[in-house]
C-alpha positions in Angstrom: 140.8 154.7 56.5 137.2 156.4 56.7 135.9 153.6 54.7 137.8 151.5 56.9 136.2 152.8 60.1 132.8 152.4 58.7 132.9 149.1 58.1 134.5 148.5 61.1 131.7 150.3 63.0 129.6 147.9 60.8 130.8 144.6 61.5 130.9 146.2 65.3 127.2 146.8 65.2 125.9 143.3 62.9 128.4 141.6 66.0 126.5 142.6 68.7 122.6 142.2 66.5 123.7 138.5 66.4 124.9 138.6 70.1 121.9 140.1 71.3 119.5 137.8 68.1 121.3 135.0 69.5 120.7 135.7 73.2 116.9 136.0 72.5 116.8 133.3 70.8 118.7 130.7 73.5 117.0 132.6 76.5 113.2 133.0 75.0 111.1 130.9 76.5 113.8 128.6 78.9 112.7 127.1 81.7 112.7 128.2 85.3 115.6 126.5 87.4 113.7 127.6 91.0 111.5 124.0 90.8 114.7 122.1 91.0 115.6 123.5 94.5 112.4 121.3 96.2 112.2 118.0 94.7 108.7 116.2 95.5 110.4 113.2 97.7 108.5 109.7 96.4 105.8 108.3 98.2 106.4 104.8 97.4 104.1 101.9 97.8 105.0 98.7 99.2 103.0 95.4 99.4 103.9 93.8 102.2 103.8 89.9 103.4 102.1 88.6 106.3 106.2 87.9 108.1 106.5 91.7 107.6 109.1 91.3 105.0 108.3 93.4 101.4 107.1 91.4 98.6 107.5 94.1 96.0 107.3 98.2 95.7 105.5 100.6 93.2 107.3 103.1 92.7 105.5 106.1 91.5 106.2 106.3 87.5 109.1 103.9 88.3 111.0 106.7 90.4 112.3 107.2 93.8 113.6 110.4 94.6 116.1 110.3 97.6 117.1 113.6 98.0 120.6 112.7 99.4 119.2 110.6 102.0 120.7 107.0 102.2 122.8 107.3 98.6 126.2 106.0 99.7 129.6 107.6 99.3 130.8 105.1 97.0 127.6 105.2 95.0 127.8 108.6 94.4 131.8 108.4 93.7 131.4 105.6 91.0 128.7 107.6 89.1 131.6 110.8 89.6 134.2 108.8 88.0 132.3 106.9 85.0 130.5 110.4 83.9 132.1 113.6 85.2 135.6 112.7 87.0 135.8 116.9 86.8 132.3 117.5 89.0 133.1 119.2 91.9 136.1 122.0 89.9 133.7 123.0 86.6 131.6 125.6 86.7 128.9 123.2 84.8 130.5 122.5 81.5 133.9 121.2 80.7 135.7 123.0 77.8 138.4 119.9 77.5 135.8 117.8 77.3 133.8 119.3 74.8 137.0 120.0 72.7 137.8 116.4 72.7 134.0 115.2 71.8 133.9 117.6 68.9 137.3 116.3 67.5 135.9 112.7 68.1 132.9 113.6 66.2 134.5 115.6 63.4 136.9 112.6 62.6 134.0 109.8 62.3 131.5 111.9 60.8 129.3 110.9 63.2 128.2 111.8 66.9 130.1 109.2 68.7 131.3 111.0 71.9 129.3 113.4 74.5 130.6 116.0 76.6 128.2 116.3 78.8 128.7 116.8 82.3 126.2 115.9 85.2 125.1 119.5 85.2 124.2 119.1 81.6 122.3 116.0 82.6 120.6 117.5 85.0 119.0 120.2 82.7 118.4 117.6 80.0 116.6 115.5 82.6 114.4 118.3 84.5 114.2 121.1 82.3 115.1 119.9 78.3 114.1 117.5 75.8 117.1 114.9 74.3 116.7 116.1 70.6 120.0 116.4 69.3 120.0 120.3 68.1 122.3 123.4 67.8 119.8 125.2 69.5 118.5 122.6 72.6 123.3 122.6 73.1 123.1 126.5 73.6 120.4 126.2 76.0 121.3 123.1 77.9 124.9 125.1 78.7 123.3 128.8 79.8 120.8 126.6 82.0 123.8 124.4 83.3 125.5 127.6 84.4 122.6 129.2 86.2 122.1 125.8 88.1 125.9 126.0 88.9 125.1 129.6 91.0 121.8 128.4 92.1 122.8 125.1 93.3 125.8 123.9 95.6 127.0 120.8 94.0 126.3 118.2 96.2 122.5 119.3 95.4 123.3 118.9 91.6 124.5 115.6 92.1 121.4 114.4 94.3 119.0 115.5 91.3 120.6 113.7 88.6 121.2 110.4 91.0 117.4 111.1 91.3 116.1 110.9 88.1 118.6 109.2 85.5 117.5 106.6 84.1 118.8 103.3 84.7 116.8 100.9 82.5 113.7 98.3 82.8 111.5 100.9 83.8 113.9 102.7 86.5 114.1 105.9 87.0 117.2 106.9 89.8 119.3 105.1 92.0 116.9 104.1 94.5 114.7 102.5 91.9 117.5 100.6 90.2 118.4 99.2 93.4 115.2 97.6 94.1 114.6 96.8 90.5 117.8 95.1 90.2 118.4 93.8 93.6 115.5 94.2 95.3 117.1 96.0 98.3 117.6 99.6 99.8 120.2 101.7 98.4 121.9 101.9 101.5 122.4 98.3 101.2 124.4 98.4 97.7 127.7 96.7 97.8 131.0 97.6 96.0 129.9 95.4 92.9 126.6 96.4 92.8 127.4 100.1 93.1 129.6 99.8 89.9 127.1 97.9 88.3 124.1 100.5 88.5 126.8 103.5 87.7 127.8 101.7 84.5 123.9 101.9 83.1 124.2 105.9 82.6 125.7 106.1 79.0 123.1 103.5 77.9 120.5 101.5 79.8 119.2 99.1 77.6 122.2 98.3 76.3 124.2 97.7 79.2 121.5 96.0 81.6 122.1 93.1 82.8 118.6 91.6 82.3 120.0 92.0 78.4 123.4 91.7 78.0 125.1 90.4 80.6 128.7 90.4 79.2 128.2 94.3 78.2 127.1 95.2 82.0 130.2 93.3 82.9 132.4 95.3 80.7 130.8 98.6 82.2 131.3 97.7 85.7 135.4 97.1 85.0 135.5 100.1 83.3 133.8 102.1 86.0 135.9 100.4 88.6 138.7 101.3 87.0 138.1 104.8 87.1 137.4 104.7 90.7 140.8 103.1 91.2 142.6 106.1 88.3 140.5 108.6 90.9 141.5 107.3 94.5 138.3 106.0 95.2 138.9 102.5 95.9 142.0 99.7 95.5 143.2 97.8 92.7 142.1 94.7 95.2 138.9 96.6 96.1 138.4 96.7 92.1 139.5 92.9 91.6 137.4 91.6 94.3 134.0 93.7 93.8 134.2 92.2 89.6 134.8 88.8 90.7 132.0 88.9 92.6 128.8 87.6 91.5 126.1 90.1 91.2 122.4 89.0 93.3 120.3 89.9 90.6 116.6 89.1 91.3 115.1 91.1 89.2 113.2 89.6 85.9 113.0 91.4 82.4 109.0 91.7 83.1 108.8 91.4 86.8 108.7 94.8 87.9 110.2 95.2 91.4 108.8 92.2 92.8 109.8 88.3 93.2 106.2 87.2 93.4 104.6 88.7 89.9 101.4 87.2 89.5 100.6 88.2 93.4 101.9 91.7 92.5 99.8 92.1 90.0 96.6 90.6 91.7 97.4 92.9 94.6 97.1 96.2 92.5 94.3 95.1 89.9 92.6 95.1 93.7 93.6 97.9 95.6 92.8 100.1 92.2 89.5 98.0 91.9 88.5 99.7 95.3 90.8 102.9 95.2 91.2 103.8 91.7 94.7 103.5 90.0 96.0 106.9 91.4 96.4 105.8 94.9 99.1 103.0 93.8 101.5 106.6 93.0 99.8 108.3 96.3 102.2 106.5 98.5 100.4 103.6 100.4 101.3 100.0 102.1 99.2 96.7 101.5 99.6 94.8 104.2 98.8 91.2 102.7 98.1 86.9 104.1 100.3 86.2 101.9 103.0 83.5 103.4 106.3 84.0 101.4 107.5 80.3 103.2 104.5 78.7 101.7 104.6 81.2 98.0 107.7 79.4 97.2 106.5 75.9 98.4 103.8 76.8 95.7 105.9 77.9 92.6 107.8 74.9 92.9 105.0 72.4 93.6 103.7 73.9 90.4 107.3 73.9 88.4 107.8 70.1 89.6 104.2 69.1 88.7 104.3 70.9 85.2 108.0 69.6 84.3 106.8 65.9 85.4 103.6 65.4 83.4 106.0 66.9 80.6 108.5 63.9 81.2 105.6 61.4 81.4 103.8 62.2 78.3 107.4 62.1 76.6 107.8 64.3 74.0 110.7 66.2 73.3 110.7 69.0 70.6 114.2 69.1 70.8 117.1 72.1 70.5 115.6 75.8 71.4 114.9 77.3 68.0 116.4 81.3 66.5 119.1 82.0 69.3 121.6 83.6 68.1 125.3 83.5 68.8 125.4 86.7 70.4 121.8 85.8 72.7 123.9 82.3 73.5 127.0 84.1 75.2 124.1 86.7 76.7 121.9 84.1 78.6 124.4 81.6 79.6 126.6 84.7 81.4 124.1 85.5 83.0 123.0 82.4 84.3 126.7 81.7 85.0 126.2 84.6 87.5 123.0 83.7 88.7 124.7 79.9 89.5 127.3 81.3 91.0 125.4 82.6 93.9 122.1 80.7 94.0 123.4 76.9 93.2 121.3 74.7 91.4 117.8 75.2 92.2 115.2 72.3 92.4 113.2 72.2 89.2 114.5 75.2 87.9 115.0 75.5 84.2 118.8 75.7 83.1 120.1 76.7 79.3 122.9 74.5 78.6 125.3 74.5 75.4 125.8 71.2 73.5 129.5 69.8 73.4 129.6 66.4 72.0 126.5 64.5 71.3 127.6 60.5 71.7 128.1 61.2 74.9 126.1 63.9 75.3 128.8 66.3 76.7 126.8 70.0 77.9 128.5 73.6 78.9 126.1 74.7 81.7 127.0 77.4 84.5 130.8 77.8 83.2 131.6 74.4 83.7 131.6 70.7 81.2 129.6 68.1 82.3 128.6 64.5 80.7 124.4 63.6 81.0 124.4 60.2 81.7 121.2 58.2 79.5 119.2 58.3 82.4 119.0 62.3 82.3 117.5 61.6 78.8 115.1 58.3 79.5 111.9 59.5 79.4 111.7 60.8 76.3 111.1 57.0 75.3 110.4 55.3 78.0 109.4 52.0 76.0 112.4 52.1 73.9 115.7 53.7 73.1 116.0 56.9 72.4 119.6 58.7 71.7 120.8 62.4 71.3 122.5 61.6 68.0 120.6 63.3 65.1 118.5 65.3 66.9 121.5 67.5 68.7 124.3 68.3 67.6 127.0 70.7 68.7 126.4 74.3 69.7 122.6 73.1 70.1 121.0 75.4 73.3 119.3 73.0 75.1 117.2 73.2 78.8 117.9 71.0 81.8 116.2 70.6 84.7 117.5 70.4 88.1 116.4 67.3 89.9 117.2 65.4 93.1 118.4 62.7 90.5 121.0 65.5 88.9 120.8 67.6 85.7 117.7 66.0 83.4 117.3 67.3 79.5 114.3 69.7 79.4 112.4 72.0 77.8 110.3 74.9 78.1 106.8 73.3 79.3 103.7 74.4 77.4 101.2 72.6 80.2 100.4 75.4 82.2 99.3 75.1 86.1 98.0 77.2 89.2 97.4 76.7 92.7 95.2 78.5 95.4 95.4 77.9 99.2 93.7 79.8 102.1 94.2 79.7 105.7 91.1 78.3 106.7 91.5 80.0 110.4 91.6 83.4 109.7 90.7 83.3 105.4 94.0 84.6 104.3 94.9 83.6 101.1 98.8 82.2 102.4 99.7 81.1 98.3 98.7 82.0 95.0 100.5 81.2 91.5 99.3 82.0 88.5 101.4 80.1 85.5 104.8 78.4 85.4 106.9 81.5 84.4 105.2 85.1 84.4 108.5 86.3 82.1 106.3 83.7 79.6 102.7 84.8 80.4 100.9 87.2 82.2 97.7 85.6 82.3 97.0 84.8 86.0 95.2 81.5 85.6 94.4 81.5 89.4 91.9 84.0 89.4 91.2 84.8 85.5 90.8 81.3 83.8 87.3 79.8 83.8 88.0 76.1 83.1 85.4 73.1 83.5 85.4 71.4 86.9 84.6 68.2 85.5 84.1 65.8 89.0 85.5 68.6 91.1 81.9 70.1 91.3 80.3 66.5 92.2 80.3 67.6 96.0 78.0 70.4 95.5 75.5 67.9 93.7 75.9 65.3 96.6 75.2 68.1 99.4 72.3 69.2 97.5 71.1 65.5 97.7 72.3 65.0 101.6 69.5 68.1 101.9 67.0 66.7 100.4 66.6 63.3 101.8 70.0 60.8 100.4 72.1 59.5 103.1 75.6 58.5 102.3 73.9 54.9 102.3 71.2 55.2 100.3 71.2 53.1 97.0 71.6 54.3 93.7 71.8 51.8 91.2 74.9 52.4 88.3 72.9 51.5 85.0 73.5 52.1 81.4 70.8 54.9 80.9 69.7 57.1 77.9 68.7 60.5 77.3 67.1 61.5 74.3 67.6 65.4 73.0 66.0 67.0 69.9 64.8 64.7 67.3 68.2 65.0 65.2 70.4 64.5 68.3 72.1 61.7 68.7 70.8 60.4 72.3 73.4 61.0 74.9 74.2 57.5 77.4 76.7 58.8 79.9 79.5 56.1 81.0 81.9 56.3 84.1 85.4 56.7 83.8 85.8 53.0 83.7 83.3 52.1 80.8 81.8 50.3 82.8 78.2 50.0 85.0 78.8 48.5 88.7 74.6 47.9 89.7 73.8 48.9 93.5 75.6 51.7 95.0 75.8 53.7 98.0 75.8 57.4 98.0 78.9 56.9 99.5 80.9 54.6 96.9 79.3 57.0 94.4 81.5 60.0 95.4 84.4 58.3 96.4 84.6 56.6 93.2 83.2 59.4 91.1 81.1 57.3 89.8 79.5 59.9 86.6 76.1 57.7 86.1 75.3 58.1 89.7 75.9 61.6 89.8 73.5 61.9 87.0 70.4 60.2 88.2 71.0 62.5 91.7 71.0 65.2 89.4 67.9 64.2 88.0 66.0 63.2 91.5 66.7 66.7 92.8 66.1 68.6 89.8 68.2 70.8 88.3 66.7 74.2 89.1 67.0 73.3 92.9 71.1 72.3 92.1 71.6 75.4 91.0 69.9 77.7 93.2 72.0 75.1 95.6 75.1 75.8 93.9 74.3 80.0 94.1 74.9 79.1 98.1 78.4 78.8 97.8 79.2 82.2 96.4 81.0 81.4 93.3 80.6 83.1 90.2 80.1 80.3 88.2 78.4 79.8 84.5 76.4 76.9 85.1 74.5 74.6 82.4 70.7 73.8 82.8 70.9 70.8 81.5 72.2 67.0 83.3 76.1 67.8 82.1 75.9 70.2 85.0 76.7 66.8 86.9 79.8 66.1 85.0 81.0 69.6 85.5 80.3 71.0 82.2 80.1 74.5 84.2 83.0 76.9 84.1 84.8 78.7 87.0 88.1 80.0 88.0 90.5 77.9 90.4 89.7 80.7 93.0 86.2 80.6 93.3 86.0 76.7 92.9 88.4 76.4 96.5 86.3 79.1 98.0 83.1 76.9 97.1 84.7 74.6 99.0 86.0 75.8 101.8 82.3 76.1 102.4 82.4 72.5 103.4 86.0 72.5 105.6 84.7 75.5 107.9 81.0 73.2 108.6 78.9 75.3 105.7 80.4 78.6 106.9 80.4 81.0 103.5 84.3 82.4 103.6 85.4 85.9 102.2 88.5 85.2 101.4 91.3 88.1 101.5 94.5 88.4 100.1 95.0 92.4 101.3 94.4 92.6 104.8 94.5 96.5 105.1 95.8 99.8 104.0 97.7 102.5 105.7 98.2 105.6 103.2 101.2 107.9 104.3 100.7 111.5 106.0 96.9 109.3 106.0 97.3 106.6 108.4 94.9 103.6 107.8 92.6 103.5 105.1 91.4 99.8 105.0 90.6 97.0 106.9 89.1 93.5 105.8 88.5 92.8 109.5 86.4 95.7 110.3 83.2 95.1 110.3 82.8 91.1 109.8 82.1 87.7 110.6 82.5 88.7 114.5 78.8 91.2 114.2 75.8 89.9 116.0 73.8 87.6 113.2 77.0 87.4 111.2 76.9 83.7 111.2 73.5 83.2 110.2 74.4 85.3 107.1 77.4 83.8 106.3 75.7 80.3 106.4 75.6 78.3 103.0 74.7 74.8 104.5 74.2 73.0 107.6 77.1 72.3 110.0 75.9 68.3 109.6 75.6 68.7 105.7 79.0 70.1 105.2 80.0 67.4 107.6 78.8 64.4 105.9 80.6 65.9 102.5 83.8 66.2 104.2 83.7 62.7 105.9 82.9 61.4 102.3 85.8 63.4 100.6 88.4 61.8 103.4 87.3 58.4 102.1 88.1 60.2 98.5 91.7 60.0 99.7 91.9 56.9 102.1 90.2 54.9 99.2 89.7 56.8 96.2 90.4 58.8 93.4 92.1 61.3 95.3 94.8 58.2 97.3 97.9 60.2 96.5 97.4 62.4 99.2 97.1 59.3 101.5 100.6 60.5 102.0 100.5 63.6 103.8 99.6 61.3 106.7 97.2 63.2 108.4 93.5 64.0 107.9 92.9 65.0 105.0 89.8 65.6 102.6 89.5 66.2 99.0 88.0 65.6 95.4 89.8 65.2 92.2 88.3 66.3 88.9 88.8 65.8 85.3 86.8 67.4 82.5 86.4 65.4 78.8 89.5 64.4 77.2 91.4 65.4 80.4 91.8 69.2 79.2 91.8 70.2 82.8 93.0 67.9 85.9 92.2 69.1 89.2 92.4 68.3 92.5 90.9 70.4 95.7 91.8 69.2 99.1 91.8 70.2 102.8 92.9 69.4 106.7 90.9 71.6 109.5 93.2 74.5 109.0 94.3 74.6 105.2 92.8 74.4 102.0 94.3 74.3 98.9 93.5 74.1 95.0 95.4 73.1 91.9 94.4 73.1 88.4 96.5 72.0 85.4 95.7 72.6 81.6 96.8 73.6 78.4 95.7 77.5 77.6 94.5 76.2 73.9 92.5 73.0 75.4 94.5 70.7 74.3 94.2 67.3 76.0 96.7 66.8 78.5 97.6 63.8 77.5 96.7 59.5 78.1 95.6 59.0 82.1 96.8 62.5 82.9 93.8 62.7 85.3 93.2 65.0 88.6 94.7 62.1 90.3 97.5 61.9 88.5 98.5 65.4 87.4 97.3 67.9 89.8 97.1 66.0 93.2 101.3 65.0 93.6 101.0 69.2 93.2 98.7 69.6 96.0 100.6 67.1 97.9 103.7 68.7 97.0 102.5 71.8 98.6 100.9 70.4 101.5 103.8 68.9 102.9 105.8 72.0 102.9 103.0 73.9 104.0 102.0 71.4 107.2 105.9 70.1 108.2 106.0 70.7 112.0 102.3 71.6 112.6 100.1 69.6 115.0 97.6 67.0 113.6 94.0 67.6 113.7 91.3 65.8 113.2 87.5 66.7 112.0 85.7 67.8 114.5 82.1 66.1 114.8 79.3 68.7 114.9 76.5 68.1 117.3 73.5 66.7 114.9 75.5 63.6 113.4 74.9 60.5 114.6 77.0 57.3 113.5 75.2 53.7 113.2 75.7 50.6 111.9 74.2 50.0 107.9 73.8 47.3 105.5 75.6 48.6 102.3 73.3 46.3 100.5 69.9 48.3 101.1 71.3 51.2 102.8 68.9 50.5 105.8 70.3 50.0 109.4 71.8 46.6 109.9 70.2 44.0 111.3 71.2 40.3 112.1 70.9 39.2 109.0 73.3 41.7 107.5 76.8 40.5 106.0 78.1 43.6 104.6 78.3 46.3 107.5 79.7 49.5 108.1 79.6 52.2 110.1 78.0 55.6 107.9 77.4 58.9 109.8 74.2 60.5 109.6 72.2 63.4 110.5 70.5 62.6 113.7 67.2 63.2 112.4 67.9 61.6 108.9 68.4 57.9 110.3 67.3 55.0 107.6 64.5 52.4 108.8 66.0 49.1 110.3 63.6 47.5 108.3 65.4 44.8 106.1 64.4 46.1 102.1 65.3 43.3 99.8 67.4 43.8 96.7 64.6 43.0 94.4 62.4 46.2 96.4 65.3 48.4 95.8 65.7 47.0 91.9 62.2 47.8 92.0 62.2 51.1 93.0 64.7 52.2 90.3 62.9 50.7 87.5 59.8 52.4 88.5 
């Protein structure tokens, strides 16, 4: 019995040396709980449109705390049921739960079922790592119990709805809400509620940016929990799942529908700011025109998807999609269909039934493409689905005002610039045809050749120096000879072909390339480009005669803000896309207005050209569309003045236009140079974009012409010799001028003009 005792005493006193060596252990060095009683609440940036309405948020490290503030009941009661149905009667850990977890666990071998209760989530969230350890379990349950003392439960509840994340970046309810939805918390419906609550166990894995049919799953099973806890109805349950859920959110488009702008926005504001103020809580109050932003993306989508169809080839079936990524994407777009309808020139993944017909599953429902939907693959022949699909093919269609047309994912990528010319807001800006595809924003990044785009700088320059819009420039084959193992270079016109005596006039309307480069060559190329310098592009020009051709490479932004040099009558424009800052707790921190074009002497400094030189180039570029290159936007039906351009072996197509209060700017290329393909010219593939636009973007305004500066006279010429008419003439018209630039009347034969060029 003594020996008995003794060890007794023993076992007593190596008990409590492991109670109190365990204790140390789980309680060294564990974190303080007092931090979680005054959550920072999120400043949260918001770009703003010019309407007022937001057109995306940053959300400081992807987080919004709410603190309780605007969570909704049924919010909070979904998460309740799916995770912890026991919340509000533990004391922070549930022993039944843990029990049945470790039995789980013991019989697959595996860790297969958790335990943990929001408390527990809470610590692991705030105050713990996630490794998966004996000792991280001990001290995730002491710290769960001392927040269960320290905290009532409705605060325990606001800090894990505040920082659990929720997938694709994330973090809390609030940010799920806008990144899924793009709407307040407080504006969740029953659906959507059950949606976000089903994301706890695993994010990724249940988001329905990824899997669709799993996030479905999860939002039954957390409505039926609600309905096993009182919460809601069987019919509440039944209608919230049927449904479908407004998802707006992208897998790359971070709490924003307009990306590219987004991103523009921010690479600014941390240009002038540094990147830290983006998390410092701020609002960009932007021009930006959501009306006319979506005008643009699908001017761009329809222009990019119908030089596709023209050129006419089809690479046929998407390549490597699984059977499980099949059921994924067409779910989701089911849903998407379900709420949206069928979107104009909006891409469509579609399921091959039968081939002969060609039979498609597309949005949950069967439908036959009639031949039509498949024509232009071979325009000048027959072409036929058999062989090249076959069934259980995913294929792309197109929504069209002619129905459903077999697609594909366009490689021709596009962008599109447009300023109010009024006030210099930028109103529309798009920067590729899907920014899930490519981040690059062409609009302001890609320096592409202007080919004929930058002939109206080269024409100025000569209107300044002495050319009238009739003086004579003779089209003839000429040579120029470089380096003595060059070959020489004999620039043609688009035509191949020379068309003798022309007016300055014909020679930009037309873009007529030899005439460009002989006025290149009478005003000398150092004065061009100091010309050029004028219009405050950032431009790499060429010293050499290819400058005429637009060899020089810009970005689509700075080439329209060269010119909207000539709409506002030589006027240098700043334009804005942010029109000012306000910074919380701050009040305003920016304004583009301060301090501008209204100062005494402003307009002097702001001055590129004359008012009668920038005149004369826009009276010339409406002549570009009544009678020109640039005829397609003939159609607007209103005044209208622009320039088309194509660069060698029509890589890039563009077309720049503009009324008295809008200009706009579209260019369209392949990122890798290749050529766009036969005749795919400025004319053909980038102005139906700007006219596109334009439509939208004028419908219901008031028509207005040009106004004619004081300085410009209009007279009567001979198109012949470019001198005033006289009796004699037969070919008349009447050709603006500056009033102090006004041709002899004396009658020049052709022979003294023929003359003058030879010499």
């Amino acid at each position: 019995m003594r020996w008995l005792k003794i060890f007794a005493g023993l076992l007593v006193c190596g008990m409590l040396l492991l109670g109190f060596s365990a204790y140390w252990f789980v309680y060294r060095g564990l974190p303080s709980i007092h931090e979680l009683k005054q959550p920072e609440p999120t400043r949260l940036s918001t770009i703003i449109a010019s309407d007022g309405s937001s057109i995306g948020y940053i959300p400081p490290k992807g987080m919004i705390v709410q603190g309780g503030k605007d969570i909704p009941v049924r919010l909070m009661q979904a998460f309740i049921a799916a995770e912890d149905s026991t919340f509000y009667k533990h004391a922070g850990l549930d022993i039944t739960r843990i029990v049945a977890a470790l039995i789980a666990d013991i019989r697959a071998n595996s860790y297969v079922q958790g335990a943990s209760t929001i408390t527990q989530q809470v610590v692991r969230s705030y105050l713990l790592s996630r490794e998966k350890t004996i000792a991280r379990k001990l001290k995730e349950a002491v710290l769960a119990l001392r927040i269960e003392r320290t905290l009532s439960k409705d605060e325990i509840l606001h800090l894990y709805l505040d920082r659990l994340y929720l997938g694709s970046g994330a973090y809390g309810v609030g940010a799920a809400s806008l990144r899924y939805f793009n709407k307040e918390c407080r504006d969740l419906n029953l659906a959507e509620m059950t949606m976000i609550a089903g994301l706890a166990p695993a994010p990724a894995r249940y988001s329905p940016l990824n899997d669709f049919p799993a996030a479905k799953r999860r939002q039954r099973y957390v409505l039926t929990r609600m309905v096993e806890e009182g919460y809601i109805t069987e019919s509440e349950a039944a209608d919230a799942y049927k449904e479908p859920l407004m998802i707006t959110g992208e897998s790359v488009a971070l709490f924003t529908r307009y990306p590219y702008v987004m991103d523009y926005v921010k690479s600014l504001v941390s240009e002038r700011y540094g990147g830290d103020i983006l998390s410092g809580g701020i609002n960009v109050q932007t021009t930006l025109s959501p009306l006319l932003q979506d005008a643009a993306i699908q001017a761009v989508r329809k222009g990019i998807i119908d030089l596709e169809m023209r050129q006419g080839a089809y690479r046929g079936p998407e390549q490597g999609i699984s059977e499980t990524r099949k059921e994924r994407i067409l779910a989701f777009q089911e849903n998407q269909m379900a709420w949206k309808g069928e979107e104009p020139y909006q891409l469509y993944w579609a399921e091959v039934v039968s081939v002969s017909p060609l039979v498609v599953n597309i949005g949950g429902r069967t439908m036959e493409l009639p031949p039509q939907s498949y024509a232009w693959i071979n325009p000048k022949g027959s072409w036929t689905p058999t062989g090249v699909l076959e069934p259980g093919n995913v294929i792309r269609l197109c929504y069209t005002h002619e129905g459903f047309m077999l697609s594909q994912e366009p490689r021709v990528q596009a962008s599109l610039v447009a300023f109010d010319l009024r006030n210099a807001g930028t109103v529309a800006l798009v920067g590729g045809f899907d920014y899930s595809q490519s981040q690059f924003n062409r609009a302001v990044k890609a320096r592409r050749q202007s080919g004929s785009a930058i002939k109206p700088f080269i024409y100025a320059a000569a209107v300044d120096k002495g050319f009238t819009p009739a003086s004579i420039i003779f089209d003839t084959p000429i040579t120029f000879q470089g380096e003595e193992d060059d070959e020489p270079w004999k620039p043609k016109n688009y035509e191949d072909r020379f068309y003798g005596a022309t007016t300055l006039r014909t020679g930009l309307v037309l873009s007529r390339n030899v005439i460009t480069i002989k006025i290149l060559k009478d005003v000398g190329i150092g004065y061009a480009i100091g010309y050029l310098n004028r219009f405050g592009m950032e431009a790499e020009f060429p010293r050499d005669l290819s400058l005429a051709l637009g060899s020089g490479s810009m970005t689509p932004y700075d080439l329209v803000k060269g010119y909207s040099v000539f709409a506002t009558y030589g006027q240098r424009i700043n334009p804005r896309l942010v029109d000012y800052i306000t910074q919380i707790d701050v009040g305003p921190i920016y304004s583009a207005r301060s301090g501008s074009a209204a100062e005494p002497g402003a307009e002097n400094e702001n001055r590129a050209i004359s008012e009668q030189t920038a005149y004369i180039i826009t009276n010339i570029l409406t002549d570009v569309v009544q009678s020109g290159t640039g005829w397609r936007a003939k159609k607007l039906g209103r005044p209208v003045a622009g320039k088309t351009g194509t660069s060698d072996d029509n890589r890039d197509a563009w077309f720049i236009g503009y009324t008295p209060e809008m200009i706009c700017g579209v260019w369209v290329g392949y990122d890798d140079m290749m050529p766009l393909g036969e005749n795919e010219t400025g004319s053909r593939a980038a102005c139906p974009i700007f006219l596109d636009f334009m439509q939208a973007a004028l419908k219901d305004r008031p028509v207005h012409d040009f106004q004619i500066p004081e300085g410009i006279v209009f007279a009567k010429v001979d198109t012949k010799t470019g001198r005033l008419a006289s009796e004699s003439s037969q070919d008349i018209r009447f050709e603006c001028f500056k009033a102090d630039g006004l041709p002899p009347r004396e009658q020049s034969t052709f022979d003294d003009l023929l003359l003058k060029e030879v010499y």
